[in-house]
C-alpha positions in Angstrom: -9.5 -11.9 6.1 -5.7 -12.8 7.0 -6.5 -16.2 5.3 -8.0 -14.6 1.8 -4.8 -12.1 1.8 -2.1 -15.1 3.0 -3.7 -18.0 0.5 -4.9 -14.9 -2.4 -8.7 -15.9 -1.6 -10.8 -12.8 -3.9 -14.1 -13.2 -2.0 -16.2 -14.7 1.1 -17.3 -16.9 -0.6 -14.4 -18.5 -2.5 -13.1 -18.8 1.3 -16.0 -20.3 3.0 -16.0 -22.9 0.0 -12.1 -23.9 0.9 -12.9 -24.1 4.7 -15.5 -26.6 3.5 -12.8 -29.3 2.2 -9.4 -27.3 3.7 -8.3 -28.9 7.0 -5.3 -26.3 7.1 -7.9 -23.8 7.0 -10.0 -25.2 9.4 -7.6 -25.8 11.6 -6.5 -22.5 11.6 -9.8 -21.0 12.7 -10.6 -23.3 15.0 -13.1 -25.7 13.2 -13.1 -29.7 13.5 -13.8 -31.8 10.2 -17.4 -32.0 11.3 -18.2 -28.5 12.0 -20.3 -27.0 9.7 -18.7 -23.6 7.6 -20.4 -20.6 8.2 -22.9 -18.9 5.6 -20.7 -16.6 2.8 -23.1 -14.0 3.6 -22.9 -13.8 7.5 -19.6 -13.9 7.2 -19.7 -10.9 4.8 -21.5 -8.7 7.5 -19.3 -9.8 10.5 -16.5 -8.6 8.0 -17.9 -5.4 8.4 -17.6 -4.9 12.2 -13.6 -5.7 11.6 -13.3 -3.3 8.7 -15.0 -0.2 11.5 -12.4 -0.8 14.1 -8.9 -0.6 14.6 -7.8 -4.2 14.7 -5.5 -4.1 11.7 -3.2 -1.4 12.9 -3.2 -2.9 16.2 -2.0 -6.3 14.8 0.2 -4.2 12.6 1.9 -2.9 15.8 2.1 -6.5 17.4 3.8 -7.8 14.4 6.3 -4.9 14.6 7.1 -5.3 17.9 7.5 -9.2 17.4 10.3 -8.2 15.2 12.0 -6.0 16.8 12.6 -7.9 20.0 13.9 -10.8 17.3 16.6 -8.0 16.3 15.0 -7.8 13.0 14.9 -4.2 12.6 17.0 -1.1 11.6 16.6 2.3 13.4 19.0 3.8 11.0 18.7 2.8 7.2 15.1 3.7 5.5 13.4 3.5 2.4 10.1 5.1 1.3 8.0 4.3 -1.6 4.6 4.4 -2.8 2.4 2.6 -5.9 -1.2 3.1 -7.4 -3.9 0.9 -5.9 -6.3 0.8 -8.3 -10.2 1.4 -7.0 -13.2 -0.9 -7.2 -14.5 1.8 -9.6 -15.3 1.6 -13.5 -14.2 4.7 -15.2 -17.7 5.0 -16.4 -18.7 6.3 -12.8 -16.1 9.1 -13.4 -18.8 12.1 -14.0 -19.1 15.3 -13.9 -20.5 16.4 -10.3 -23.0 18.6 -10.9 -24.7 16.7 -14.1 -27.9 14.1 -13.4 -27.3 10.2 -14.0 -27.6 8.8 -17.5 -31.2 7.9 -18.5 -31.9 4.5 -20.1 -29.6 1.3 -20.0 -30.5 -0.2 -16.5 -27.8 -0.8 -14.2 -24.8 -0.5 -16.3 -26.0 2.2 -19.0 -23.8 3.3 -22.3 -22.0 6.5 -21.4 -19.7 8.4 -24.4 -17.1 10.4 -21.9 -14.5 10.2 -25.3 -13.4 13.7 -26.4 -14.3 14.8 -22.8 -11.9 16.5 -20.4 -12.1 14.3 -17.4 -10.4 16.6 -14.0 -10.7 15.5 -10.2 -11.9 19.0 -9.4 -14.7 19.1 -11.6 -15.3 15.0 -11.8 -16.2 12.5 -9.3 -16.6 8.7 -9.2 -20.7 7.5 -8.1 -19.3 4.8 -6.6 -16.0 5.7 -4.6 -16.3 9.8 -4.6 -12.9 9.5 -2.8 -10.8 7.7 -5.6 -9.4 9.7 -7.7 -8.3 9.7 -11.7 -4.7 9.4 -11.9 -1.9 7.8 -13.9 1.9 7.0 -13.2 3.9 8.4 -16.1 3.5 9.8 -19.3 2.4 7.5 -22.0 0.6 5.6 -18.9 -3.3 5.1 -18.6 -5.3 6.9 -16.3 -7.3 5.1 -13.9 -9.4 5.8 -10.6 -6.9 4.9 -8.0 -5.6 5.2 -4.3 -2.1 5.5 -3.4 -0.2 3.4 -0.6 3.0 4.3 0.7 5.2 2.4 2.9 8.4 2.8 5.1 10.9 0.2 4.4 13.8 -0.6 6.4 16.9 -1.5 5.2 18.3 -4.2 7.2 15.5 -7.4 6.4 13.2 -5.5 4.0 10.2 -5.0 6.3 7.5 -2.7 6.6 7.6 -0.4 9.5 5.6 2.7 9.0 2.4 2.5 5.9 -0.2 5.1 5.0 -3.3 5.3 2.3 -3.6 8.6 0.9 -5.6 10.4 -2.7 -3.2 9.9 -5.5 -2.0 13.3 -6.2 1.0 14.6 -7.9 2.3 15.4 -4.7 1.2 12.6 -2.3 4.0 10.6 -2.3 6.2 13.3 -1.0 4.2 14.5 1.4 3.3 11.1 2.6 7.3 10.3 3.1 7.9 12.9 5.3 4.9 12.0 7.8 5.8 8.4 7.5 9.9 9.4 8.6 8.6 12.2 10.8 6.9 9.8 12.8 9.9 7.1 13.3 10.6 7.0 17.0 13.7 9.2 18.3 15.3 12.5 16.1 18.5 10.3 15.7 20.5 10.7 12.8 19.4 8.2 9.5 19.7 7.2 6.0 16.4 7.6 3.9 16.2 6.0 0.1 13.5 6.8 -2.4 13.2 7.2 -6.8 13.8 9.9 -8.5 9.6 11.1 -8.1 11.4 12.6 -4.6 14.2 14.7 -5.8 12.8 18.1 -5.3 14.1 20.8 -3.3 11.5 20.9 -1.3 11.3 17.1 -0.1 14.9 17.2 0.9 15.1 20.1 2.8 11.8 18.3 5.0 13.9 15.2 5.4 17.3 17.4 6.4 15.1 19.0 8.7 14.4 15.7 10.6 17.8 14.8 10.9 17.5 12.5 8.0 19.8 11.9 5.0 18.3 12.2 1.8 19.5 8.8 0.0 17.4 10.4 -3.3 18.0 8.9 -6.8 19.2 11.9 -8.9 16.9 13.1 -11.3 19.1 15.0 -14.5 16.7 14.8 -17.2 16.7 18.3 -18.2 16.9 19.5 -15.0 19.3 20.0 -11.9 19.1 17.1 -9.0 18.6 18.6 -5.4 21.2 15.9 -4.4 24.7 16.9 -5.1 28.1 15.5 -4.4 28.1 15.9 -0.3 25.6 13.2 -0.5 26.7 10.8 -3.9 30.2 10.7 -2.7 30.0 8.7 0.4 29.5 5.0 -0.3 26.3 4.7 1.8 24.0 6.4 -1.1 25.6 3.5 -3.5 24.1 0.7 -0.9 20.7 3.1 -0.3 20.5 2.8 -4.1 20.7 -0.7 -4.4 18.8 -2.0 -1.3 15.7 0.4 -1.6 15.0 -1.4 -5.0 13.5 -3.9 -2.6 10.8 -2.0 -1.5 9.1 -3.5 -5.0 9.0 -6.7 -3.5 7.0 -5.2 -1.0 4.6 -3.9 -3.5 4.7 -6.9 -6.0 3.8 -9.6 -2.8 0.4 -7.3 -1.7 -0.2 -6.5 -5.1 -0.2 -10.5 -6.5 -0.8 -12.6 -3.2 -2.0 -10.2 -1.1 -4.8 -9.3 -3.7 -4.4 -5.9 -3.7 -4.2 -4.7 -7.6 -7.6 -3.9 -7.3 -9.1 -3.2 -3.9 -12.4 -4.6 -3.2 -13.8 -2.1 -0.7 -14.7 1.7 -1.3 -13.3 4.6 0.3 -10.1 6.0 1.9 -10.4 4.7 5.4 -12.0 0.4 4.4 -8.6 1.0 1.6 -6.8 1.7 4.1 -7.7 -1.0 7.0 -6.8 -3.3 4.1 -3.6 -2.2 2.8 -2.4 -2.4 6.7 -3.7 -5.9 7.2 -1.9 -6.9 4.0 1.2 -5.1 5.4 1.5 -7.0 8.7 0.8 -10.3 6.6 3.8 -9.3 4.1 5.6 -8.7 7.6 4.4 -12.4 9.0 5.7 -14.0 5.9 8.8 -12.0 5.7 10.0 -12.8 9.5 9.3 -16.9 9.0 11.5 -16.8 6.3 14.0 -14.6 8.0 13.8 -17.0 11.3 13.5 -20.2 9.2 16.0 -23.1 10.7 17.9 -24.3 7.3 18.1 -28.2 7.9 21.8 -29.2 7.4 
């Protein structure tokens, strides 16, 4: 699985037909040019003893602690972010949950949900119950979706804290304040995020924690719970500029790391993936860090 996410492999068996000719891939699972490549389809089920344990955080913790000991890591500067991961779900399985399946059309049968009001309390995907319909802005489309979250630190860029949750109006805030919450030590720190965070209520949580709110002010017809104690000082300038590179983060597991559209169903298979793709983004991030430059 780190090979599909590291190389943007979609399925088993796209990746059993490239360790069928790739000798880097080979190599890197152990197999000699005459060994014969395992079936897609028993690969597929031993896949799913991986994706019921708890081997992806544990390698996300290795990875972590690799960089740390290489002096990679800031315990002081922070930013927090979170984007839409959209779920392998059509919108067609969106229905209401108390009305019978459509009659007639086979597998895939015609449903008119146009003119509908479509709400997560009352509807429910068939096939992911736990994604939810949800859409970034206005003007955006709504789609059935997961949202990731991830704690950034300042200093090389890398991931050190990540969660799954329900996209909700409200997740990404709440998810924030677990993610600094649980960064070792109550020292003091910097914490960056957009202007989704600037709410009362968000910075008081991260003042409570000993943590400076670094928010992006939002004016736009209302007033910003950042105010000049915190804009003044020349550390929300750099906050500002550096947390924009949580997107890289986001744009790398989204294109190579193939998550745009997960290919597993529910919060906790989501999850295992989006913290295997993490640690990869992590593996790739510290070679090029730790590169030699040739002179």
């Amino acid at each position: 699985m780190l090979l599909q996410i590291l190389y943007t492999i979609r399925s088993a068996r796209l990746l059993m037909e490239q360790l069928d000719y790739n000798l880097l891939l080979r190599w890197f699972v152990g197999l000699s040019m005459d060994d014969k490549v395992w079936d897609h389809s028993v690969f597929s089920k031993n896949q799913e003893r991986f994706l019921d344990s708890d081997l992806a955080a544990a390698f996300f913790a290795r990875i972590l602690k690799q960089a740390a000991a290489a002096g990679l890591l800031s315990d002081e500067h922070f930013t927090v972010d979170g984007t839409l991961i959209e779920a392998w779900a059509s919108l067609k399985s969106f229905r209401p949950k108390d009305a019978p399946p459509p009659e007639g059309g086979g597998r895939n049968p015609a449903v008119d949900f146009h003119g509908d009001k479509r709400l997560n309390q009352t509807h429910a995907s068939t096939t992911d119950p736990e994604a939810r319909l949800f859409k970034k802005g206005k003007g955006k489309e709504a789609k059935l979706c997961f949202m990731g979250h991830v704690l950034m630190e300042n200093r090389h860029g890398l991931v050190v804290s990540h969660r799954l949750t329900a996209a909700t109006g409200t997740a990404e805030r709440e998810a924030a304040v677990g993610l600094v919450e649980g960064v070792p030590g109550r020292h003091r720190m910097t914490v960056g995020a957009d202007k989704a965070y600037d709410t009362q209520e968000f910075v008081h949580s991260l003042r409570a924690l000993k943590a400076v709110p670094h928010v992006a002010q939002n004016c736009n017809g209302r007033k910003s719970a950042i105010d000049g104690r915190t804009t003044r000082h020349p550390g929300y300038a750099v906050s500002q500029r550096l947390r924009k590179r949580v997107e890289e983060i986001f744009g790398w597991m989204k294109t190579v790391g193939n998550l745009r559209k997960t290919r597993h169903h529910g919060l906790d298979r989501v999850g295992w993936v989006f913290t295997l793709t993490a640690a990869a983004y992590n593996l790739v991030r510290m070679r090029n860090l730790t590169a030699v430059v040739s002179p």
